[in-house]
C-alpha positions as CSV (number, residue, x, y, z in Angstrom):
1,X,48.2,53.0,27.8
2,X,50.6,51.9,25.7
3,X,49.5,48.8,22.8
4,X,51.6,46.0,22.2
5,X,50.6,43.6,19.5
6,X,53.4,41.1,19.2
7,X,54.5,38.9,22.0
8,X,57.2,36.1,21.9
9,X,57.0,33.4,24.6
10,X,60.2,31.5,25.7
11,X,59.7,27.7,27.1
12,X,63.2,27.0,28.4
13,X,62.6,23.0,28.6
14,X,64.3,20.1,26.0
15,X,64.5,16.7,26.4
16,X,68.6,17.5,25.4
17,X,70.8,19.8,24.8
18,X,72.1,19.9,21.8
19,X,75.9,20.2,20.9
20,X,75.8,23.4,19.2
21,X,73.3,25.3,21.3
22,X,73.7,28.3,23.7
23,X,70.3,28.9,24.2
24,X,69.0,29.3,27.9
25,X,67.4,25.7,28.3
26,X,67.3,23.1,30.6
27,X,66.0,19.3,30.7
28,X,61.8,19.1,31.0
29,X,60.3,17.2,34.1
30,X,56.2,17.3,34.9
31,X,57.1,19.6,38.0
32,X,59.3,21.9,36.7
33,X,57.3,22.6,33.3
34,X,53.9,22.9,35.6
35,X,55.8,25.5,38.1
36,X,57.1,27.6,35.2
37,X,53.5,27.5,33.5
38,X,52.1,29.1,36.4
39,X,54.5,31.8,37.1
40,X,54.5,32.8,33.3
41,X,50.8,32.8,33.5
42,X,52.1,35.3,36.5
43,X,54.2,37.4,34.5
44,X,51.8,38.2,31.5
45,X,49.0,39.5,34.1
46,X,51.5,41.7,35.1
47,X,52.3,42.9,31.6
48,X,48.4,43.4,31.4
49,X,48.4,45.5,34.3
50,X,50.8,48.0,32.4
51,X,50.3,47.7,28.9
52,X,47.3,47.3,27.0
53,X,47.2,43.4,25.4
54,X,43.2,43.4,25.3
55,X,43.5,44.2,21.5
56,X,43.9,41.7,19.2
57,X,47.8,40.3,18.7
58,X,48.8,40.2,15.3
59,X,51.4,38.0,15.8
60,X,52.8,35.3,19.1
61,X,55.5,32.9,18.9
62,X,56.5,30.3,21.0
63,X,60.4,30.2,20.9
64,X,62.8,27.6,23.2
65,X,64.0,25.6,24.5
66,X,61.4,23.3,22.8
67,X,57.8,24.3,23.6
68,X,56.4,21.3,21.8
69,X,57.2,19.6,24.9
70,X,54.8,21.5,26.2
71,X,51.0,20.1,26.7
72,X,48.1,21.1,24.7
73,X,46.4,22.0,28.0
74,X,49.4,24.3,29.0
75,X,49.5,26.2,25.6
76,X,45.5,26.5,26.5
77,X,46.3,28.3,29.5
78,X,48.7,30.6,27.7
79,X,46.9,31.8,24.4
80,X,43.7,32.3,26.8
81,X,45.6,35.2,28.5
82,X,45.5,36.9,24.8
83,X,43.2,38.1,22.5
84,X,43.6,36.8,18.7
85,X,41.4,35.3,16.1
86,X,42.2,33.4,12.4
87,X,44.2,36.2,11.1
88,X,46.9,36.0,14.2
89,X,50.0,34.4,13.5
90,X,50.3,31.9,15.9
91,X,53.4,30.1,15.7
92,X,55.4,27.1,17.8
93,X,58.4,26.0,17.1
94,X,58.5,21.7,16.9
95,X,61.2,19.1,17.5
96,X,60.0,16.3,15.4
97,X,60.5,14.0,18.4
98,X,58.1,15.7,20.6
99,X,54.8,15.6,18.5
100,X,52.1,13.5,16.9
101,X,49.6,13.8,14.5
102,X,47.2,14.1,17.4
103,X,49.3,16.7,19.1
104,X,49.3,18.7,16.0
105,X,45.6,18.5,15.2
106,X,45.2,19.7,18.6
107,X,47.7,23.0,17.9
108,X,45.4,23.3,15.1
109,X,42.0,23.4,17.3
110,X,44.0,25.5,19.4
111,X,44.8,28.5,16.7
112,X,48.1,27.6,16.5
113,X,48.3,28.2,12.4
114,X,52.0,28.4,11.8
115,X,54.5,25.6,12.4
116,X,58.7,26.4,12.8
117,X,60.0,22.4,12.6
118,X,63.5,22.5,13.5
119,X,65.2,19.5,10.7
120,X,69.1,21.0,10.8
121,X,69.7,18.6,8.4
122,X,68.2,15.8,6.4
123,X,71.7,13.3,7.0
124,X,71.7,11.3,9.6
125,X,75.6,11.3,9.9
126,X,75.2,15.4,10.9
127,X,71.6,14.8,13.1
128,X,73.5,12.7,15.3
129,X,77.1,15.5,15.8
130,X,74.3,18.1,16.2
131,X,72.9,15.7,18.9
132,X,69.8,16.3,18.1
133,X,67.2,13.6,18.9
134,X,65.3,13.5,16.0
135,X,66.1,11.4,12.6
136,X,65.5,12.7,9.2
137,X,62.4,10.1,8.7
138,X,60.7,11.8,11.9
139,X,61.0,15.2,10.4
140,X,59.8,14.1,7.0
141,X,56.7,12.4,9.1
142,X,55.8,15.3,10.7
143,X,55.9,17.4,8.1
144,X,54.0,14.9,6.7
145,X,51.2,14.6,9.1
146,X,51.0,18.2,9.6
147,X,49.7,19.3,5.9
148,X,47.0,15.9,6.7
149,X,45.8,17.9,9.5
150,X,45.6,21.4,7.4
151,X,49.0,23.3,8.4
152,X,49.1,25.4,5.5
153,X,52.1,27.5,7.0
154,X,55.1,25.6,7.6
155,X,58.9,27.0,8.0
156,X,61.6,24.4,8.7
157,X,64.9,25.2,10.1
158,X,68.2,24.3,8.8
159,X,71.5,24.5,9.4
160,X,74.3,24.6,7.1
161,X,78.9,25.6,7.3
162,X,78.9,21.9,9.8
163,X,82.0,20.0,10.4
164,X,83.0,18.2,7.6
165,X,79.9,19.2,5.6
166,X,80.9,19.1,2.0
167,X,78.8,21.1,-0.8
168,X,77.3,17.6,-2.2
169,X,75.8,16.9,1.5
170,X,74.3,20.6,1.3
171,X,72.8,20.1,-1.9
172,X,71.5,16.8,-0.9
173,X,69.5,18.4,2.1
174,X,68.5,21.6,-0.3
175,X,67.1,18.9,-2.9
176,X,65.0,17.3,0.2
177,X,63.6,20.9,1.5
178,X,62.8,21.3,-2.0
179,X,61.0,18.5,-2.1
180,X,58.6,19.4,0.6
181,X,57.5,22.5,-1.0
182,X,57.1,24.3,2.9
183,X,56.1,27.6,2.6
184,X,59.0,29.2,4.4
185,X,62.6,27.7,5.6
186,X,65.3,29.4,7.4
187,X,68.9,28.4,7.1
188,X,71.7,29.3,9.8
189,X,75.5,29.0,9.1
190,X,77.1,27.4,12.6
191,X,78.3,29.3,15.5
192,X,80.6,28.7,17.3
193,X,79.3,29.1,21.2
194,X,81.5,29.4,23.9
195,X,80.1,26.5,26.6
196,X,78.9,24.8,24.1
197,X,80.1,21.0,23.3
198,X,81.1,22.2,20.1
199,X,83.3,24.6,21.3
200,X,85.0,22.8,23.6
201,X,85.8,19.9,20.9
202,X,86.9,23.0,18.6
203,X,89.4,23.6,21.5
204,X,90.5,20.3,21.6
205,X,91.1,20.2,18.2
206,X,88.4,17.7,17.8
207,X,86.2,19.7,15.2
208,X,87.3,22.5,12.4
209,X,85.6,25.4,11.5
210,X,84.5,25.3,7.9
211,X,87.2,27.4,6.0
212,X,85.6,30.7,4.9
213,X,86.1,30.5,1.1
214,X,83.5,27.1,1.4
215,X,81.2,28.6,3.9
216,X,80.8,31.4,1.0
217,X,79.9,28.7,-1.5
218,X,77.7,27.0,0.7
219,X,75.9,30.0,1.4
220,X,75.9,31.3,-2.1
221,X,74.3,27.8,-3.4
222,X,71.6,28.2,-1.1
223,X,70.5,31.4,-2.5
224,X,71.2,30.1,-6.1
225,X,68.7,27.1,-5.3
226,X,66.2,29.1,-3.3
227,X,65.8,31.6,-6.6
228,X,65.4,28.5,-8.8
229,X,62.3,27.0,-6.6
230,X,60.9,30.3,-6.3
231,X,61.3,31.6,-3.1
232,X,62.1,34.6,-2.0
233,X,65.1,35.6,0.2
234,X,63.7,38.6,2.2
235,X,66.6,38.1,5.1
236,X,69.8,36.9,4.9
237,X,69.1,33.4,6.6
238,X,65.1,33.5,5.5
239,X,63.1,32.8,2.9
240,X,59.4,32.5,1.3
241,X,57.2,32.1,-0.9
242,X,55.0,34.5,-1.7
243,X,52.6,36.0,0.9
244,X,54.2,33.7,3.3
245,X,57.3,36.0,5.4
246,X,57.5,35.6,8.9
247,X,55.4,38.3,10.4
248,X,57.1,37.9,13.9
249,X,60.7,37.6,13.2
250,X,60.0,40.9,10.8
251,X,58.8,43.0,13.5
252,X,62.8,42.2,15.1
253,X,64.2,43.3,11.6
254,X,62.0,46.0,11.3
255,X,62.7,47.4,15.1
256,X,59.2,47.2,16.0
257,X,57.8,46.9,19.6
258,X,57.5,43.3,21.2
259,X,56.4,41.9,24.6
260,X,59.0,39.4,26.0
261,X,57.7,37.1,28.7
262,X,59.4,34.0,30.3
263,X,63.1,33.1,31.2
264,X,65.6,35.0,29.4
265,X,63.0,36.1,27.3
266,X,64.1,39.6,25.6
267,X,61.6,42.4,24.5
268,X,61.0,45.9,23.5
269,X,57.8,48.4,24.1
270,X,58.2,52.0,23.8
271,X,61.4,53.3,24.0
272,X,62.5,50.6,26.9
273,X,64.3,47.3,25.7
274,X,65.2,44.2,28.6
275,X,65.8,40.8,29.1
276,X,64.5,38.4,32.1
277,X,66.6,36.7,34.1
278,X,68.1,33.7,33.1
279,X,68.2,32.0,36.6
280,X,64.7,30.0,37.4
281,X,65.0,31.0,41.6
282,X,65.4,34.3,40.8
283,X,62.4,34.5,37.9
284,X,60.1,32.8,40.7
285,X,61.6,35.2,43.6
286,X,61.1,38.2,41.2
287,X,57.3,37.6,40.4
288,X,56.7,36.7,44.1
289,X,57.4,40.1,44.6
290,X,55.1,41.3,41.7
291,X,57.6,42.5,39.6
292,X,58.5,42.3,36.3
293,X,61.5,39.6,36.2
294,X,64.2,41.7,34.8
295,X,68.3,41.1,34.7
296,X,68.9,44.2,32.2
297,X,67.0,47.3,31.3
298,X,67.6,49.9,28.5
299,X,65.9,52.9,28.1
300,X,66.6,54.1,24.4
301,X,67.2,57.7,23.3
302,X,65.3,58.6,20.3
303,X,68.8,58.9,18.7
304,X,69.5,55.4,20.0
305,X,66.2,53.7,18.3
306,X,67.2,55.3,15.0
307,X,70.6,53.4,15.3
308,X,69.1,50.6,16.3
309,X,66.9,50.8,13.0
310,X,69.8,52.0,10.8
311,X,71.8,48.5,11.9
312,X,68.6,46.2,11.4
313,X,68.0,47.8,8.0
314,X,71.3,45.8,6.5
315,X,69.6,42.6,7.9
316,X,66.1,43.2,5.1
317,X,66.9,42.1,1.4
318,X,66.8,44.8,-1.3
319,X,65.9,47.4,1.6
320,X,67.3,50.9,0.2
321,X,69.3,52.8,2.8
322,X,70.1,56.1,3.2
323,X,73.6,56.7,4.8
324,X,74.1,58.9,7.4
325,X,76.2,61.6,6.9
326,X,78.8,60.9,9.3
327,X,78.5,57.4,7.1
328,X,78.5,58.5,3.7
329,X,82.7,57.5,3.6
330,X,82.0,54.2,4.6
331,X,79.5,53.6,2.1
332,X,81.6,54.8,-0.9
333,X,84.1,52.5,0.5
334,X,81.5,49.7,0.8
335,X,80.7,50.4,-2.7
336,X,84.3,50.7,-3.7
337,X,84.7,47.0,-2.5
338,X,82.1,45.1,-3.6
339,X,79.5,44.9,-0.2
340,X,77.0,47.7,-1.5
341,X,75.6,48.9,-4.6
342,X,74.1,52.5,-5.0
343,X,70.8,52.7,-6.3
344,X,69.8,56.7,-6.8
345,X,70.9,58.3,-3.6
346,X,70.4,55.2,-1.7
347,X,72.6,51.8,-1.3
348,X,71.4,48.3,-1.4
349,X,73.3,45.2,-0.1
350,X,75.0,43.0,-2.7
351,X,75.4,39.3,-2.3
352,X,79.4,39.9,-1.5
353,X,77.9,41.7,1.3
354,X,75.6,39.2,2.2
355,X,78.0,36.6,2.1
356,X,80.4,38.5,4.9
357,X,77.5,40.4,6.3
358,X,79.9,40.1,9.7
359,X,82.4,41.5,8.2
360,X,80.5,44.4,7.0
361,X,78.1,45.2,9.4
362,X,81.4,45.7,11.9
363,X,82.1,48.5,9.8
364,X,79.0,50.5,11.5
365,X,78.9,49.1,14.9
């Protein structure tokens, strides 16, 4: 029976949605958060009928949606479906609305030892386009109150290329990271959804994209700073001190088998990748049935998986990567204009590369 020792969880609730999200998510009440508890508790006893979870996880992540919405009682229910012990990395990601220092003591009691607190940005002016229902004090607070309770691994989320955002306002929020000294933070450049708000006041001609020759220096500050307050950038939107990566999100990087429960939730085990459905009917309908809520299956060729790998491999900081042969044109080329540098008779990514990794991963896709 096969093993799986990673699992990401996917709580679809929020109190809003915010303006730039695409994310499958929909607003929280008591009886739609306790029907979807008990069905997921449906879904991962399934998953242990197939695939052997009874060894200890190394690493389980509760991704949204916002799970801190979530009680301590339900997240009970849910980490006492898996085996894991102190040296699991437990993580939930936290809108700094949704908790207290009482709600985080409890995560703490729980096993929960790794906190993802989503901030976007320290100014007010851009918490309130985002439309997120948090303020910069709240987020300051939590963090706060988390290190009194004895979080000693905390990532906050930001978000950086927003409408109108000017260097100085960047720097200003990279000053106030910097300040907090978390052990890991994660910075995103915006998309632009379709069916988002955003998107539709980009239509309108509300809201501008950031042009691309700012974006650039945006994103090249960040690493700048990030190097100057010792953290290292393993990924192109992550960084960490030392000892202190992001176990999970590596085993995506690193094209390493995962177990994907809940709505829309994605995952990968053996050679098989899939998503759930989206829809909440059909996920209830599905696991009625005692089967595994799928809307797409892929089963991968071992030729696919080593694609797959080859692809992920740009995403990993100083990784060295050997070209396929087929490739070897492209990465002169790469070379030739600035995106790659060859190391030996292998090719690392250079921060021009980084800084259009779009750009040039489309060259290999």
């Amino acid at each position: 029976m096969l093993r799986v020792y990673n699992t990401y969880i996917h709580i679809p609730f929020c109190e809003k949605k915010c303006n730039y999200c695409d994310f499958t998510s929909f607003k929280i009440s008591e009886d739609s958060s306790k029907k979807y508890i008990n069905y997921l508790l449906k879904e991962i006893e399934l998953y242990k009928k197939k695939y052997d979870l009874g060894q200890i996880q190394d690493s389980i992540y509760f991704g949204g949606g916002t799970p801190s919405l979530l009680s301590v009682e339900d997240l009970k229910k849910i980490l006492a479906k898996f085996y894991y012990d102190e040296k699991t990395e437990i993580t939930i990601e936290v809108n700094p609305k949704t908790v207290d220092k009482n709600k985080l003591k409890a995560y703490k009691e729980l096993g929960i030892n790794r906190l993802s607190i989503g901030v976007q940005s320290f100014n007010e002016k851009f918490l309130q386009l985002l439309g997120r229902i948090h303020n910069s004090e709240e987020a300051i607070r939590v963090y706060e109150e988390a290190r009194e309770v004895g979080f000693k691994n905390i990532s906050l989320d930001l978000m950086f290329s927003l409408p109108n955002q000017s260097l100085k306002n960047l720097e200003n929020d990279l000053e106030q990271l910097f300040k907090l000294k978390p052990e890991h933070f994660s910075i995103y450049s915006l998309i632009w959804e379709e069916g988002t708000n955003f998107y539709r006041d980009l239509l309108a001609g509300k809201l501008k994209e950031t042009e691309n020759e700012l974006e650039a220096q945006m994103y090249e500050l960040i690493i700048e700073k990030a190097k100057e307050n010792e953290y290292d950038h393993y990924e192109i939107s992550n960084f960490s001190k030392k000892n202190f990566k992001s176990r999970h999100n590596t085993i995506y990087w690193e094209n390493k088998n995962y177990l994907g429960l809940g709505l829309a939730a994605a995952g990968y085990i053996g050679n098989r990748r899939y998503k759930n459905t989206e829809n909440f009917l059909e996920y209830y309908k599905i696991i009625e049935k005692n089967k595994f809520p799928l809307a797409e299956e892929e089963i991968l060729s071992p030729e696919e998986i080593k694609q797959y790998e080859y692809l992920l491999n740009f995403r990993i900081l100083n990784k060295k990567i050997k070209p396929r042969s087929e490739d070897l044109e492209k990465f002169e080329k790469m070379v030739f204009e600035g995106y790659l540098q060859k190391v030996d008779n292998s090719y690392i990514m250079t921060k021009k590369g980084l800084m259009f990794f779009n750009d040039f991963i489309s060259n290999f896709v």
